[in-house]
Structure formats: structure tokens, C-alpha cells
C-alpha positions as CSV (number, residue, x, y, z in Angstrom):
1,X,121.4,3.3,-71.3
2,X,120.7,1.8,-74.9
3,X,123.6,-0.8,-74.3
4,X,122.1,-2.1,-70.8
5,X,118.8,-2.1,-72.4
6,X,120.3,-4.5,-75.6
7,X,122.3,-6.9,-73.0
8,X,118.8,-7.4,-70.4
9,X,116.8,-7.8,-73.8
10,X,119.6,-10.6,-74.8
11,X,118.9,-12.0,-71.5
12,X,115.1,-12.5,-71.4
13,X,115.4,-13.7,-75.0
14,X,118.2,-16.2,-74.1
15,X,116.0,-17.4,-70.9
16,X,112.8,-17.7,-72.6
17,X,114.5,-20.0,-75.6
18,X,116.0,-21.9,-72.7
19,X,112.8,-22.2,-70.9
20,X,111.0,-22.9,-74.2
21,X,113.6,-25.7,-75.3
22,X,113.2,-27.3,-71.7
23,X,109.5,-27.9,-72.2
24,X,110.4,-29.2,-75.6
25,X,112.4,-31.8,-74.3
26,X,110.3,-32.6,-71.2
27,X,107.8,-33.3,-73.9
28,X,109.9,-35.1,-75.8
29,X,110.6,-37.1,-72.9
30,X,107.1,-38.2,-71.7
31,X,106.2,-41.9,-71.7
32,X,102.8,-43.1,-73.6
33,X,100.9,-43.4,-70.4
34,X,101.8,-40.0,-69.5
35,X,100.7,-38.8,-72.8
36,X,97.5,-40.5,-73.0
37,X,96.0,-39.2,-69.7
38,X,97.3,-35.4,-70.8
39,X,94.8,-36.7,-73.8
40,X,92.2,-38.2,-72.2
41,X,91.9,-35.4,-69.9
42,X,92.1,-32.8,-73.0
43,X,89.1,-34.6,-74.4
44,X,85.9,-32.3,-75.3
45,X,84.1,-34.6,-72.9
46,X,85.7,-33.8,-69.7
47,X,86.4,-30.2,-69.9
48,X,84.1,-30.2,-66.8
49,X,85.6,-33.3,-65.3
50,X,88.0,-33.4,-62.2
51,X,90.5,-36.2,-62.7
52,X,92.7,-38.2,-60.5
53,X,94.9,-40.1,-61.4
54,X,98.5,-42.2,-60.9
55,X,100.6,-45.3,-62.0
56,X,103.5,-46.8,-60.2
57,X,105.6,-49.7,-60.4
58,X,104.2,-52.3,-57.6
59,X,107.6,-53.6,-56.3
60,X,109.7,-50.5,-56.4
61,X,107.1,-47.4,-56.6
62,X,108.5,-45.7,-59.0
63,X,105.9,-43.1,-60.3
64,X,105.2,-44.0,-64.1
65,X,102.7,-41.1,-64.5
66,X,100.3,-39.3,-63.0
67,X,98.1,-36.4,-63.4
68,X,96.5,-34.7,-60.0
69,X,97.2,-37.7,-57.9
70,X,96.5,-36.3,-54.5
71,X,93.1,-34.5,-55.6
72,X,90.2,-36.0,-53.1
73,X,86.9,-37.4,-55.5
74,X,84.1,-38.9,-54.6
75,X,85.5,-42.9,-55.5
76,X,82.1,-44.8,-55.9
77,X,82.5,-48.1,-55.4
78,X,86.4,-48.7,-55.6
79,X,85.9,-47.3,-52.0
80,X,85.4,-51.2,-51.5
81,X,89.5,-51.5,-52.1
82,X,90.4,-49.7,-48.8
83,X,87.6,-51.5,-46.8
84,X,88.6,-55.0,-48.3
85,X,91.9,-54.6,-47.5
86,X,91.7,-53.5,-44.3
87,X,89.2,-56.5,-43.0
88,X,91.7,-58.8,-44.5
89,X,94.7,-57.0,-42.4
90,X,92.7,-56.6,-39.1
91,X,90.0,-59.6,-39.1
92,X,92.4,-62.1,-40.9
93,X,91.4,-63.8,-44.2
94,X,90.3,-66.9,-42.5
95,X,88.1,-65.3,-39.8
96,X,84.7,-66.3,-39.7
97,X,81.4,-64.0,-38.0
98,X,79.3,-66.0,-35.6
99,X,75.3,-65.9,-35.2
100,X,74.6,-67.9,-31.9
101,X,71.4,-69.4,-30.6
102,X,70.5,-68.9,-27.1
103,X,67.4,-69.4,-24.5
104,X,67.3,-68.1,-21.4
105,X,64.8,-69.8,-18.3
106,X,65.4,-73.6,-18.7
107,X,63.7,-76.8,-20.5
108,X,61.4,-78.5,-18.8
109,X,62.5,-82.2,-19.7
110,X,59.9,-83.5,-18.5
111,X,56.7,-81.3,-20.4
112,X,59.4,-80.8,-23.5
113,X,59.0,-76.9,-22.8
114,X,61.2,-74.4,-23.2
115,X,60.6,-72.2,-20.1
116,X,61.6,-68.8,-21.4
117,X,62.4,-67.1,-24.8
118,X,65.0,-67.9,-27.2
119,X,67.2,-66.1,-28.7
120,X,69.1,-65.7,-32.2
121,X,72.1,-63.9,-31.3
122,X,73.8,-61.9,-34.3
123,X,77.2,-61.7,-34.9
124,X,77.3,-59.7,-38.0
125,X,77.3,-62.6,-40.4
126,X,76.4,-61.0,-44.1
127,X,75.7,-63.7,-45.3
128,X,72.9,-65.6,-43.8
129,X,70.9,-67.2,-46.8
130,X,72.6,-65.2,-49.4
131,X,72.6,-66.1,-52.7
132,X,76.1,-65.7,-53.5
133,X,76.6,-68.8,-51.2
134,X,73.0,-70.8,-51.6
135,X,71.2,-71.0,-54.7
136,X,67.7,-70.5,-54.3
137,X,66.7,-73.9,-53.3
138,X,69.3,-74.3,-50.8
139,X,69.0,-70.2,-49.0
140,X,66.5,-71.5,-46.2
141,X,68.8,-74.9,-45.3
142,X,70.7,-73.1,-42.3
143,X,67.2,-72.4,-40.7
144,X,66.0,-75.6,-41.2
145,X,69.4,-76.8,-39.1
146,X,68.5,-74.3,-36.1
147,X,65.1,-75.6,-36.2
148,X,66.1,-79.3,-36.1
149,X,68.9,-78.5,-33.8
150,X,66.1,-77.0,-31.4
151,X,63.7,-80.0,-32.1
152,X,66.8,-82.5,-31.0
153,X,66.9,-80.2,-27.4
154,X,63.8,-82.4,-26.5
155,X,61.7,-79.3,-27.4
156,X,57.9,-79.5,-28.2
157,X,57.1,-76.0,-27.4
158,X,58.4,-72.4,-26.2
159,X,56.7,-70.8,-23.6
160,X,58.0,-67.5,-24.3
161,X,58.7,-65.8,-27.8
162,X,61.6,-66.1,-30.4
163,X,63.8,-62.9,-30.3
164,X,66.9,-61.3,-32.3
165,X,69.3,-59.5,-31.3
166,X,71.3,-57.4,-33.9
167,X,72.7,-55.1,-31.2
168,X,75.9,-55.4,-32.3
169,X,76.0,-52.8,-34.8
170,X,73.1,-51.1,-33.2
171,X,70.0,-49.4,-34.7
172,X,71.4,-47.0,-37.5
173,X,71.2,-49.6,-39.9
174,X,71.8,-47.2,-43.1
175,X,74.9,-45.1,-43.1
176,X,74.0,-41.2,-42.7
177,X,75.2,-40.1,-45.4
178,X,73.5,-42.0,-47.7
179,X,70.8,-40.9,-49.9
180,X,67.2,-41.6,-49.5
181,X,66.6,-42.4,-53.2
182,X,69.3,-45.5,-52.7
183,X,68.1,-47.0,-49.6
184,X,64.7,-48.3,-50.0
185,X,66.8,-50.5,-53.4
186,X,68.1,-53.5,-53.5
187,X,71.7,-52.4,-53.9
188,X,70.7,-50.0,-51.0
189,X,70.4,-52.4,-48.6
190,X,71.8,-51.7,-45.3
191,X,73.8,-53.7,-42.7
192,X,72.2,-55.1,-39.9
193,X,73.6,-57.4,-36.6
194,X,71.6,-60.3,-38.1
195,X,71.2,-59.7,-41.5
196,X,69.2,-62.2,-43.9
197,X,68.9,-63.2,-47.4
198,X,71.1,-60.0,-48.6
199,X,68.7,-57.9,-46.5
200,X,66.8,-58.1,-50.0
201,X,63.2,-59.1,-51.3
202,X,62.3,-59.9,-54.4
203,X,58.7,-58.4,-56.8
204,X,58.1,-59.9,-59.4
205,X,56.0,-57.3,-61.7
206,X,53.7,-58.5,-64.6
207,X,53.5,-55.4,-67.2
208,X,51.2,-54.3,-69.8
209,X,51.2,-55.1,-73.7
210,X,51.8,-51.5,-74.6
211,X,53.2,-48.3,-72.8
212,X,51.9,-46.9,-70.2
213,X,50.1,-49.9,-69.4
214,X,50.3,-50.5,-65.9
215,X,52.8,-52.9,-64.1
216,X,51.0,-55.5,-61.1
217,X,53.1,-57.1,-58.4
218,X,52.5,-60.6,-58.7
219,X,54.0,-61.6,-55.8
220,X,57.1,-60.7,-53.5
221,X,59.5,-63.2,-51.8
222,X,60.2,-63.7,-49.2
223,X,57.1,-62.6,-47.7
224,X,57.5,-60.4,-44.9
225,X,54.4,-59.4,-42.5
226,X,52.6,-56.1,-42.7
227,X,55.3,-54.9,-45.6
228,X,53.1,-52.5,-48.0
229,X,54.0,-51.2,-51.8
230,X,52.4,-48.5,-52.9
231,X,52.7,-49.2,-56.4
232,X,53.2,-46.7,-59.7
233,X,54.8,-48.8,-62.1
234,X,54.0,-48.6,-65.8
235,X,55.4,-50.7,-68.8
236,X,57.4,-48.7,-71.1
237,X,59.6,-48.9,-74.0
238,X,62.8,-49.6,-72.3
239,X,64.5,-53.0,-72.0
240,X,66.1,-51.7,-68.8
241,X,64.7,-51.8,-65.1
242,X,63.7,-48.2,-64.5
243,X,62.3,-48.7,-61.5
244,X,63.2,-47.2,-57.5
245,X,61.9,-47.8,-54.3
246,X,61.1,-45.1,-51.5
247,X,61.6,-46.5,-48.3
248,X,64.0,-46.4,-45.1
249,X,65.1,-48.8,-42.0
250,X,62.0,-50.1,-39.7
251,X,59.2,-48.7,-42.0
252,X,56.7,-50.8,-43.6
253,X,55.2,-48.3,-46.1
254,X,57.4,-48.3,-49.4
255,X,56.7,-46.1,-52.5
256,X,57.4,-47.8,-56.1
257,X,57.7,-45.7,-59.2
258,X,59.5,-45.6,-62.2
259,X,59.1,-47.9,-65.2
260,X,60.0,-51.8,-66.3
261,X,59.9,-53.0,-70.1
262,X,56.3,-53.9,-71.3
263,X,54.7,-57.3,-72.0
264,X,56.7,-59.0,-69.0
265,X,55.8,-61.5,-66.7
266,X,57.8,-62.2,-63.5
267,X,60.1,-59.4,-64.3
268,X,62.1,-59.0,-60.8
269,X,63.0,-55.8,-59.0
270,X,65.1,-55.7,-55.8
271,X,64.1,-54.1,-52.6
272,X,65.9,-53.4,-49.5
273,X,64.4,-55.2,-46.2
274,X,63.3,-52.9,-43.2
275,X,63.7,-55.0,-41.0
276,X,66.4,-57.8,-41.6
277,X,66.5,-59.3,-37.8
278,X,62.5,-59.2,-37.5
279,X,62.4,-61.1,-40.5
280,X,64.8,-63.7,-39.4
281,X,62.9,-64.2,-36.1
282,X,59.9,-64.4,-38.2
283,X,61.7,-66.9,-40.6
284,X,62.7,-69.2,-37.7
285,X,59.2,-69.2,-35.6
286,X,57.7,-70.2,-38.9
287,X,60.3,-73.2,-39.6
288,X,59.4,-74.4,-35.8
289,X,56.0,-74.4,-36.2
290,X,56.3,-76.2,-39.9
291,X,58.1,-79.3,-37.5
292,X,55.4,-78.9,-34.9
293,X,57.0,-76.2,-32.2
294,X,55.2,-74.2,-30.7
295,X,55.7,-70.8,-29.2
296,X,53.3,-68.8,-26.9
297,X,54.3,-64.9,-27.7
298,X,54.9,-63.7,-31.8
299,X,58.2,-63.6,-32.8
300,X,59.9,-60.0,-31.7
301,X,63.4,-58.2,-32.1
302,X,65.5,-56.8,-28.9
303,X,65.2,-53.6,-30.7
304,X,61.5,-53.3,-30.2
305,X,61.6,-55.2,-26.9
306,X,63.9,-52.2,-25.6
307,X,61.9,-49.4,-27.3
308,X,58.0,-50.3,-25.9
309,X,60.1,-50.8,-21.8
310,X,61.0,-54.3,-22.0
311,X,65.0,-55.1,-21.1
312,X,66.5,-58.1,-20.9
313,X,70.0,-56.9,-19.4
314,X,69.4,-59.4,-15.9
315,X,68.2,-62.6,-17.8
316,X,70.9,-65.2,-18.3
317,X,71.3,-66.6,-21.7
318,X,72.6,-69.9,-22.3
319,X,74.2,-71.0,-25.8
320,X,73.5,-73.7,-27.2
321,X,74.4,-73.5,-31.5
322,X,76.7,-71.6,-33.3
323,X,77.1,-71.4,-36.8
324,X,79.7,-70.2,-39.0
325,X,79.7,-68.2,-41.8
326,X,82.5,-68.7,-44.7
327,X,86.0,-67.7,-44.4
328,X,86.1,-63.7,-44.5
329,X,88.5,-64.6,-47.9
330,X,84.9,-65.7,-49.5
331,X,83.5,-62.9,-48.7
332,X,86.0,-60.2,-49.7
333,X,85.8,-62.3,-53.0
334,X,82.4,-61.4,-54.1
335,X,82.4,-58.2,-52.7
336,X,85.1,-57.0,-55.2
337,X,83.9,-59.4,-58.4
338,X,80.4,-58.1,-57.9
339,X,80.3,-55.0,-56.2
340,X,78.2,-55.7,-53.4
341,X,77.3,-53.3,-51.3
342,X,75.9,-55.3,-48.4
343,X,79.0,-57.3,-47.7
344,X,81.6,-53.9,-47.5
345,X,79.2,-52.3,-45.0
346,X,79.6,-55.3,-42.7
347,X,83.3,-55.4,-43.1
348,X,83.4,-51.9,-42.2
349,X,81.5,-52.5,-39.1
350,X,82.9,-55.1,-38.1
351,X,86.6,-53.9,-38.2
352,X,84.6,-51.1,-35.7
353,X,83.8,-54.3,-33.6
354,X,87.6,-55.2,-33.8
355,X,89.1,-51.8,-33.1
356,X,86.9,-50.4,-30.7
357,X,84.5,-52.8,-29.5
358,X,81.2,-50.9,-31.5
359,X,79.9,-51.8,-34.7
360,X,78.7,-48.4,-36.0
361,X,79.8,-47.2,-39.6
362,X,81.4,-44.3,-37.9
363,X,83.6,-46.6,-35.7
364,X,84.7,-48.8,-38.8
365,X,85.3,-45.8,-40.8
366,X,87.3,-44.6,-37.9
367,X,89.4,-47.6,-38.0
368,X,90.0,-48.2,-41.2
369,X,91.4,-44.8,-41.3
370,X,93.6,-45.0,-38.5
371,X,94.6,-48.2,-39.5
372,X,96.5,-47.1,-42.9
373,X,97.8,-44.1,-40.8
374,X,100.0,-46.8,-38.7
375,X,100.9,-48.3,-41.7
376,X,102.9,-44.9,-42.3
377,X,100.2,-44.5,-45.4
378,X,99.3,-40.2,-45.8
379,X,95.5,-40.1,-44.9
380,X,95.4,-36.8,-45.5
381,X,92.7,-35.8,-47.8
382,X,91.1,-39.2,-47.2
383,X,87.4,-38.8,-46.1
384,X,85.4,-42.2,-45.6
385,X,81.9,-42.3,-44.5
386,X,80.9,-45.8,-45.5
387,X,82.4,-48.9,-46.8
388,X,80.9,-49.3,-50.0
389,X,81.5,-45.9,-51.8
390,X,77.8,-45.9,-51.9
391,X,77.9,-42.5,-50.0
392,X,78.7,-39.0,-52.0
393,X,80.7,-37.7,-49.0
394,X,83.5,-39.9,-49.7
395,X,86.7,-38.3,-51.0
396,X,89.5,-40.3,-51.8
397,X,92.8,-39.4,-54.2
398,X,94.7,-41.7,-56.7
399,X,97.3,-41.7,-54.5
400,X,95.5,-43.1,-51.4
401,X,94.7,-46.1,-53.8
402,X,97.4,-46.7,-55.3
403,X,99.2,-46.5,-51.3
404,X,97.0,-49.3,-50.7
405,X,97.4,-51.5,-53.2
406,X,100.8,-51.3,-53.2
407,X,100.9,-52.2,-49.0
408,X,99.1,-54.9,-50.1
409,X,101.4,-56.7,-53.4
410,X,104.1,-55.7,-51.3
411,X,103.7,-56.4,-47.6
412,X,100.5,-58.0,-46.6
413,X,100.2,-61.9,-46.1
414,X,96.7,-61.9,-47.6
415,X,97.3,-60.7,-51.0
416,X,96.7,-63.6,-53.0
417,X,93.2,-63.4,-51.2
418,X,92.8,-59.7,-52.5
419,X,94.1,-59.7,-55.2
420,X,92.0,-62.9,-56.7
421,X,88.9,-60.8,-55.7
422,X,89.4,-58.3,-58.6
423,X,87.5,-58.8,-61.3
424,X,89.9,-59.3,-64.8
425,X,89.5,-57.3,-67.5
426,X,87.8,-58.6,-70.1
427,X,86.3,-61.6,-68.2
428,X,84.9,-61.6,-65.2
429,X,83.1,-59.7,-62.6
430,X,82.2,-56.1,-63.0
431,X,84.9,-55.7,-65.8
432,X,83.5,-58.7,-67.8
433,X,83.2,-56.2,-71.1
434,X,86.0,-53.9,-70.3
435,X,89.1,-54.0,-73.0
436,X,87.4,-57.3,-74.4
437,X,89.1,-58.1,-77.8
438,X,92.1,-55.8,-76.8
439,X,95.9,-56.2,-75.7
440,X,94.4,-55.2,-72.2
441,X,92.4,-58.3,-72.2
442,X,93.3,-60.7,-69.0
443,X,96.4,-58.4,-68.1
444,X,94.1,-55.9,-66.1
445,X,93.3,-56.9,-62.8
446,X,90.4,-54.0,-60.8
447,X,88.0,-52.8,-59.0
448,X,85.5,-50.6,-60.8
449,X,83.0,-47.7,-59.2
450,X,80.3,-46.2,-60.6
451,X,77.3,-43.7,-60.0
452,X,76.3,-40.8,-61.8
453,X,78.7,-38.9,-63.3
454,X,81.5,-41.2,-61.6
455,X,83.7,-43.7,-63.1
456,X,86.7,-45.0,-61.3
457,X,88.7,-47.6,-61.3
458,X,91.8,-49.3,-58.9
459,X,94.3,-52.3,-59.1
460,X,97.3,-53.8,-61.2
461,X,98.5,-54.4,-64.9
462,X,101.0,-56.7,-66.3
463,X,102.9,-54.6,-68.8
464,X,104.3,-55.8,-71.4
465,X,108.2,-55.5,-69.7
466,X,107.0,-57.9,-67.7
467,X,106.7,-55.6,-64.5
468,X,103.3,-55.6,-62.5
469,X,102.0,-52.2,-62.4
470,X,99.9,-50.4,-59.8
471,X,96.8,-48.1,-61.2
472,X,93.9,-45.9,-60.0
473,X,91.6,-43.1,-61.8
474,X,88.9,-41.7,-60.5
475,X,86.6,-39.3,-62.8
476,X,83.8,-37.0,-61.5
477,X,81.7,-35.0,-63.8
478,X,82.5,-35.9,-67.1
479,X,79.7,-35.4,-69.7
480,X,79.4,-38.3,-72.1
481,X,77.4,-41.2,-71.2
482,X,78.9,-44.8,-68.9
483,X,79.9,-46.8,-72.2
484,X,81.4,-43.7,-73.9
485,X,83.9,-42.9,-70.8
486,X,84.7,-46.4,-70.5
487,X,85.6,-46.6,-74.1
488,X,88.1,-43.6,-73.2
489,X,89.8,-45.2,-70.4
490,X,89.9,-48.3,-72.3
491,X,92.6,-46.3,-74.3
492,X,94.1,-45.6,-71.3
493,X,94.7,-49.4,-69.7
494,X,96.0,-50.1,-72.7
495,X,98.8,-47.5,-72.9
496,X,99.6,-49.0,-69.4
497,X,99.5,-52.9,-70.5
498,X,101.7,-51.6,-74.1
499,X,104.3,-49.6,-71.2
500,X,107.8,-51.1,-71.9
501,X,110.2,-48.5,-70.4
């Protein structure tokens, strides 16, 4: 008994020095990248944080580290990498949205009157008078060309009323799961069939000398009718805008609290518009009458037509303008350099329009989905509610990313397009101060996200074998403050741009 005791103890001795030497040399073995996100995720900071993360060669997918790479997060905004990519693969870098002008009835050629109503037909275009493709002196020249356009018709007057039409992603305007303290914002602004001017006014606040003082709106542009602030701004001492907007889609009373730095004048803070389509119709009525046109009925939408009885399913329209917003490359451009919100939600919705013929966020969602799923690309564990990452019920995994970008350096025609959207590290975009001064500096190409307790980031390194590598990490709930968990993952990138194996 005491000799088969001595021979199983030699055993379990044997196997656990075996099994102890084995995790020496695993160790042993690890490359620098997988050694410095086992320490970044050991940091004192994110002992609360869930962590996903992966790297992989681009052309060859070889797995470089990784480190819970199919754990679902909430991505912020690097959500705007799957909806990017997708509008280029289904819409085509070169498509372009259309807003059309219509009238139905006939012109009287004779009495220069436009007998019936016209109509501004959206199409979805995001970027109607948007300042990412005006500057402010040039915003209001495409409804000066409708106008003139209408004036060369022979038109002197309009007998019935100016209408749009936004119908095509119908009346939700804001996706569901967004929250109420984002949509009344300026970043919060939601996509509409015929949005205008980034679906965004602008208030420009004088504050007091000293803190508490209050904060007056001095004026807000553009002006939209029967829009009212109720206003609980007070200077402070803070050199950051600490202000937010109550408000939601179609209502004109809009609560502003919060604080702005003191002694300011014309200190701007962004609001969302409530009504992006009324505001065009009201935009284009008042450039007609500027050039002497008349109309006989105030400026409506088909929105409110259709909710107080009124349909116009029977009256023919005729088309007589279209015009054409920039190449959908242009526009997937400064929605990854910038982050903006706006832009993603209409690609989202308008891949719905493409795959299904509706323009909700639920049918874009739908399609983008299904769309890497015929790519062969595991969805599982992908949950997408909107197309900016603005929503919290998004969950997406490192590996989900890192799929995607890899379909896109290795198979898709359009990804010089995508990947000359991503911002550089170290110079431009939203990663304009990331890894400045470092080896990561230029060799860093990626789309951040951030919100509260989120930092993630997606897209491709140079390394310094001269491979292109393929990244993402997405952190939730980590408890140090933005610049302090950038400053960690800083480490990180560079551990990736230093990787020679």
C-alpha cells in the first residue's frame, strides 16, 4: 500500500512540474503585444473593466494576440466601421442620394401660376447645407438654385403651398434605443428623409463676468418658427461646454441646463432640429418670396398633411429638378475622420432602402447584419441597433471588427475609399493627439468611440516587419478618466507598431 502510495505521489509531482514548466515556456514564448494587453488589462484601473480585444495579420489572418476577442461590448462610435463598410459594399462608393423637386396640378403659362403645390421630395441626402461640404457663406447656395430654378419655370406665384416629403425613412426620426439626454444635442441629431443643415441649430450664449452669473441666448441660427428654449444656463468656471439640451423629434419646447465658461460672448452650443423637413420647406418658401414668389398656403410637411386627414396618394407629381449630393466615398470620409453621427444613421437607413425597400433604422440594421452573414463573417454575438454606436444596446466583439476590416484590406473594391477615411494617429481627425511624438505616430490608421466609461478603438498598423496589421479594442467600465485610458492604450499601439515577429 505504502509503495502504490510513493509511485501515484511521483506521478502527481512529475505532472504538476510538467504542467508548471509548460506555462513557463508558454510564457516565455508570448510576443510583446500579447504581453502588454495581459498588462494593460492587469492595471489597478480596470479591475472593473471588461476588455475585448484582438490583432491579426491583414493579408494572412494569422492571430498575433488577443485577449477575450469574442466578448460582445457596447463599441461607441467605432460601430461607424461596420456601417461604413457596409454602405460602401451595398450602395457603391460612387453612389449619390437624390432630393427631387416636384409640383403637382400644372402652370398656368399664361398668369405665371403654379396651379397646385410643390413639392421637395427627399431622397435621404445628409448632407443638404452641411458644413462639412459648405462653409457658412456658401450652406444656403443649393436653395438659392431650387429657387432660381423655379423662377426660370415662368413662375410668379404658387397657388397652393410648399410641401416635403421625408417619407422615405418615415417618422421615427431618432433610433429607439437612444437616450433622451442625447437627442435634443447637436451630436444627437437624428436622420430624417430630407434632412438640412446637419439637422443642427446653432445658440450663441453671452455669459456672465463671474460664476453663477447667468448665461442669455443672443440669438440662434438658423431661425426656425415657434422653436422655444427654456433656458437655465449659468457661467461657471469651466473652459468646457457643459451644457445639454432636453428635447425630442417634432417638439418645439426644449429645455437648456448645464453650464458654459464665464465672461463669453457668442459662445456656440449645438442643438438638434425637430423638425428637419419643416424647416427646409420653411427655408425654400422664404428664398421664393426673397425673389418675389409667391405662395397662397404656409409652407407644410406630408407628415403633418397625413396626420390632420389630408393624403396626397391620387395627385400626380411631376419632376422637374434633381440634385445630387456628393459621392457616398465623401461622405463615408467625414463620417469616420469626425465621428459624425448624422451621416452613419443615414447610411444605415439607406442600406434599409437598398435591401428591403424601407428606410427605418431597424431595416438598415437588419441589413447590415445579414449582409456580413453572406459574406461567411460569424454574427453571432453581434447586436446593432443604430449606425452610429450612439445607442448603449449595441454589442459588438473584437473579433466582429477585426472580420470586417480584414473583408475589407482583403476583398472589397472600395478600400482605398475606407481606409482613407480613418483618421491617422497622431494627425488627423479624431486621433489628432493620439501617440503624437511616438513611434506609433502616422503608422496607426482608426476609428475611435467614445462615451462614458467607453473607449474603443478599430483599424490597421504598419509594424515595423513591414506587415499591415489588423486591430480592435473595445473597453467598458474602466475607472480612470478619457486622457488617462488613452495614455494606456497608447502603450498598447505601440507594442503593435514595435511587433517584428
Amino acid at each position: 500500500m505504502q509503495k502504490i502510495f510513493i509511485i501515484l505521489l511521483f506521478f502527481y509531482l512529475h505532472a504538476n512540474c510538467v504542467n508548471s514548466q509548460n506555462i513557463n515556456v508558454t510564457d516565455s514564448t508570448k510576443n510583446p503585444v500579447q504581453l502588454a494587453i495581459e498588462a494593460f488589462a492587469n492595471d489597478a484601473d480596470l479591475k472593473n473593466a471588461a476588455i475585448s480585444f484582438k490583432v491579426v495579420e491583414a493579408f494572412g489572418n494569422k492571430t498575433i494576440a488577443e485577449l477575450n476577442p469574442d466578448m460582445s461590448l457596447v463599441p461607441a462610435s467605432t460601430m461607424k466601421i461596420i456601417t461604413t463598410a457596409t454602405a460602401l459594399e451595398v450602395l457603391g462608393a460612387g453612389y449619390r442620394f437624390k432630393t427631387t423637386l416636384q409640383y403637382t396640378g400644372y402652370i398656368d403659362t399664361v398668369k405665371h401660376v403654379l396651379m397646385g403645390d410643390l413639392i421637395i421630395k427627399g431622397g435621404g441626402d445628409p448632407t443638404l447645407g452641411s458644413k462639412f461640404f459648405n462653409d457658412k457663406n456658401q450652406a444656403i447656395n443649393f436653395m438659392q438654385t431650387w429657387a432660381d430654378t423655379i423662377k426660370k419655370m415662368g413662375i410668379d406665384s404658387i397657388a397652393g403651398r410648399i410641401i416635403a416629403d421625408a417619407e422615405i425613412y418615415g417618422w421615427d426620426m431618432a433610433p429607439a434605443t437612444w437616450s433622451l439626454g442625447d437627442v435634443g444635442n447637436g451630436y444627437g441629431a437624428a436622420p430624417c428623409g430630407l434632412s438640412i443643415y446637419d439637422n443642427v441649430c446653432v445658440l450663441k450664449f453671452r455669459s456672465g463676468k463671474n460664476a453663477g452669473d447667468s448665461a442669455y441666448i443672443e440669438c440662434i441660427n438658423p431661425y426656425i418658427p415657434e422653436l422655444e428654449f427654456y433656458n437655465e444656463v449659468y457661467a461657471a468656471n469651466t473652459p468646457e461646454d457643459n451644457a445639454y439640451i432636453l428635447g425630442v423629434p417634432y417638439a418645439n419646447k426644449r429645455f437648456i441646463r448645464g453650464t458654459i465658461p464665464k465672461g463669453k460672448e457668442d459662445f456656440e452650443v449645438k442643438s438638434s432640429l425637430p423638425d428637419p423637413a419643416y424647416l427646409a420647406a420653411f427655408e425654400l418658401e422664404h428664398e421664393l418670396h426673397t425673389i418675389g414668389i409667391k405662395t397662397a398656403k404656409s409652407c407644410t410637411t406630408l407628415r403633418n398633411l397625413k396626420l390632420n386627414g389630408i393624403h396626397l396618394n391620387n395627385e400626380k407629381r411631376t419632376d422637374f429638378y434633381v440634385h445630387y449630393s456628393p459621392y457616398l466615398s465623401s461622405i463615408v470620409y467625414w463620417t469616420n475622420l469626425v465621428s459624425v453621427n448624422l451621416f452613419a444613421e443615414h447610411l444605415c437607413n439607406q442600406i434599409g432602402v437598398a435591401k428591403y425597400a424601407n428606410g427605418t433604422t431597424h431595416s438598415g440594421t437588419l441589413g447590415i447584419t445579414e449582409f456580413w452573414k453572406s459574406k461567411g463573417i460569424d454574427v453571432s454575438g453581434l447586436y446593432i441597433t443604430d449606425g452610429s454606436g450612439l445607442s448603449r444596446y449595441n454589442a459588438v466583439a473584437a473579433s466582429h471588427l477585426v472580420s470586417i476590416l480584414n473583408y475589407m484590406a482583403n476583398r472589397s473594391k472600395n478600400f482605398a475609399a475606407f481606409e482613407n477615411s480613418l483618421p491617422v494617429a497622431g494627425k488627423s481627425g479624431t486621433l489628432s493627439h493620439l501617440c503624437k511624438g511616438t513611434r506609433a505616430q502616422n503608422k496607426l490608421v482608426a476609428k475611435s468611440g467614445s462615451m462614458t466609461r467607453i473607449k474603443s478603438y478599430a483599424g490597421y498598423v504598419k509594424a515595423k516587419n513591414g506587415k499591415k496589421l489588423t486591430f480592435a479594442i473595445i473597453i467598458n467600465n474602466y475607472n480612470c478618466n478619457m486622457r488617462q485610458i488613452e495614455k494606456k492604450i497608447e502603450k498598447l499601439m505601440i507594442a503593435m507598431v514595435d511587433f517584428t515577429e
